[in-house]
C-alpha positions in Angstrom: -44.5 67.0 -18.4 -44.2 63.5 -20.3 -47.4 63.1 -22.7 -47.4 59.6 -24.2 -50.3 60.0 -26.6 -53.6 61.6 -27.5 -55.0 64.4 -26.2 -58.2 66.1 -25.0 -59.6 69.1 -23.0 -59.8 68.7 -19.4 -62.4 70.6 -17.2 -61.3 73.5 -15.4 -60.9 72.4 -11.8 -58.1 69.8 -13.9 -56.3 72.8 -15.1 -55.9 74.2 -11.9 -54.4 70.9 -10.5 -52.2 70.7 -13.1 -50.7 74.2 -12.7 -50.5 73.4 -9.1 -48.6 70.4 -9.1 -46.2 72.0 -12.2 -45.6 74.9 -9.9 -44.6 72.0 -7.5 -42.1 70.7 -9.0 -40.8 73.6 -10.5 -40.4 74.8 -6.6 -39.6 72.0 -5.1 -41.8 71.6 -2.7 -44.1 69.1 -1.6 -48.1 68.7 -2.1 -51.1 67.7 -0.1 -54.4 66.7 -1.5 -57.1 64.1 -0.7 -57.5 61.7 -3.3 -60.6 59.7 -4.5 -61.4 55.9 -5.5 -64.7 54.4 -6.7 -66.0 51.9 -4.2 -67.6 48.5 -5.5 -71.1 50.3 -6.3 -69.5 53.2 -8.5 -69.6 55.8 -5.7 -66.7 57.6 -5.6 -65.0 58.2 -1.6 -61.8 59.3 -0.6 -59.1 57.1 0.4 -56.4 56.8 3.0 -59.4 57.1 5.8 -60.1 60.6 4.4 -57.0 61.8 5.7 -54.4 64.2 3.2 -52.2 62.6 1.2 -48.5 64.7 1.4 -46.6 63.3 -2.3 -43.3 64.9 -3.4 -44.4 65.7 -7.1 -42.0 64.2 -10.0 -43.7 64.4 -12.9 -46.8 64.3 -14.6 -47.5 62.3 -17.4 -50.1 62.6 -19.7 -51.3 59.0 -21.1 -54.8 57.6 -22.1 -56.7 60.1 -21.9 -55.6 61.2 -18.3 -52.7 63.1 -16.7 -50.6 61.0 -14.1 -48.3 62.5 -11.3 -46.0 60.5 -10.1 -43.7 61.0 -6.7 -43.0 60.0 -3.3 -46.1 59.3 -1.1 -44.8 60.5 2.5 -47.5 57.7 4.2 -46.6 55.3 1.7 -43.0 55.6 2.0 -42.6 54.5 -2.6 -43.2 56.4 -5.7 -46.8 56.4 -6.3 -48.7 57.3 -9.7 -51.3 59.2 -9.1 -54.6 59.9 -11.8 -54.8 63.4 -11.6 -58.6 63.5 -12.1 -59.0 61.6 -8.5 -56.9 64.2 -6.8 -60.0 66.1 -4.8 -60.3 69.6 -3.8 -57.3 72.2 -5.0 -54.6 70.6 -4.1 -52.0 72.7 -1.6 -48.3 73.6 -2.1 -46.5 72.9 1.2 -43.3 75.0 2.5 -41.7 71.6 2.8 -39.0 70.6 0.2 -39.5 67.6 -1.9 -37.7 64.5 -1.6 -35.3 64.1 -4.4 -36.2 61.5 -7.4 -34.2 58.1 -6.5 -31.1 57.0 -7.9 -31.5 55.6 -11.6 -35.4 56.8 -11.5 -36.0 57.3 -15.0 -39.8 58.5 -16.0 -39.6 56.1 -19.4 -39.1 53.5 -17.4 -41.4 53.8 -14.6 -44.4 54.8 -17.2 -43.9 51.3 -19.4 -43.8 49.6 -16.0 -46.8 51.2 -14.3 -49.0 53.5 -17.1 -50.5 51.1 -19.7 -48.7 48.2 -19.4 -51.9 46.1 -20.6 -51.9 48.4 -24.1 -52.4 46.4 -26.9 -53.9 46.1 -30.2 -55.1 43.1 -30.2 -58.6 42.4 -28.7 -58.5 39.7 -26.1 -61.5 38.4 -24.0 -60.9 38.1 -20.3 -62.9 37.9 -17.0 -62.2 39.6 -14.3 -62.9 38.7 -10.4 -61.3 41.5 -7.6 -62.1 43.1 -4.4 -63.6 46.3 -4.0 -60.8 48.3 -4.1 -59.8 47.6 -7.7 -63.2 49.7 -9.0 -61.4 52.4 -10.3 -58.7 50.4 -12.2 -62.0 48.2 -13.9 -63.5 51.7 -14.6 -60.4 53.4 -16.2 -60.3 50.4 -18.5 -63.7 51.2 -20.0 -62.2 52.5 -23.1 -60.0 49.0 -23.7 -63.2 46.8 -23.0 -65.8 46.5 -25.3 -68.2 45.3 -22.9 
């Protein structure tokens, strides 16, 4: 587990995840869970037409508030980060065996290319215009925008 700063308590259900996807990786094995997004009123559905998602677990990362897991997304066919709270439902351990971390995959790396890499200290005013599907990114950012 990678933490890259503060920290605070999670709810229970979170725990469990956690545990679940560190007994993962310590395994070896694959997970499957559905995985949530908020839609462009604020309601949160499940994605990927409600279907499981089946990830080879990496790492988690714990960043802003919020543990990440990062690994390869079997329908995706990439390394996906994941925010843990959005994972839905205890999440399963499968028999299958993970895929192995690519060459040169470094977890540094991929967190200052994907986890925060808007962090700054600097206040900055900006307006933003997206589709639907970028709710929950405009959510998570609550604590960086002031309004």
């Amino acid at each position: 587990m990678h933490i890259i700063s503060r920290v605070k308590s999670e709810n229970e259900k979170g725990y469990y995840i956690v545990d679940a996807i560190n007994e993962a990786i310590n395994v070896g094995v694959k997970i499957s869970f559905y995985y949530s997004e908020l839609n462009g009123k604020k309601k949160e559905v499940l994605r990927n037409d409600v279907k499981l998602y089946t990830v080879s677990p990496f790492d988690l990362i714990w960043d802003g508030d919020y543990y990440y897991l990062t690994g390869y997304c079997d329908e995706r066919e990439f390394v996906r980060t994941y925010r843990v709270d959005q994972i839905k439902k205890q999440l399963e351990l499968l028999t299958e065996k993970a895929v192995k971390k690519p060459k040169g995959y470094n977890v540094s790396k991929y967190t200052a290319e994907v986890s925060r890499m808007f962090s700054t200290d600097e206040a900055v005013d900006v307006t933003l215009l997206c589709d639907n599907c970028c709710m929950n990114d405009v959510v998570g950012m609550k604590g960086l925008l002031q309004n």
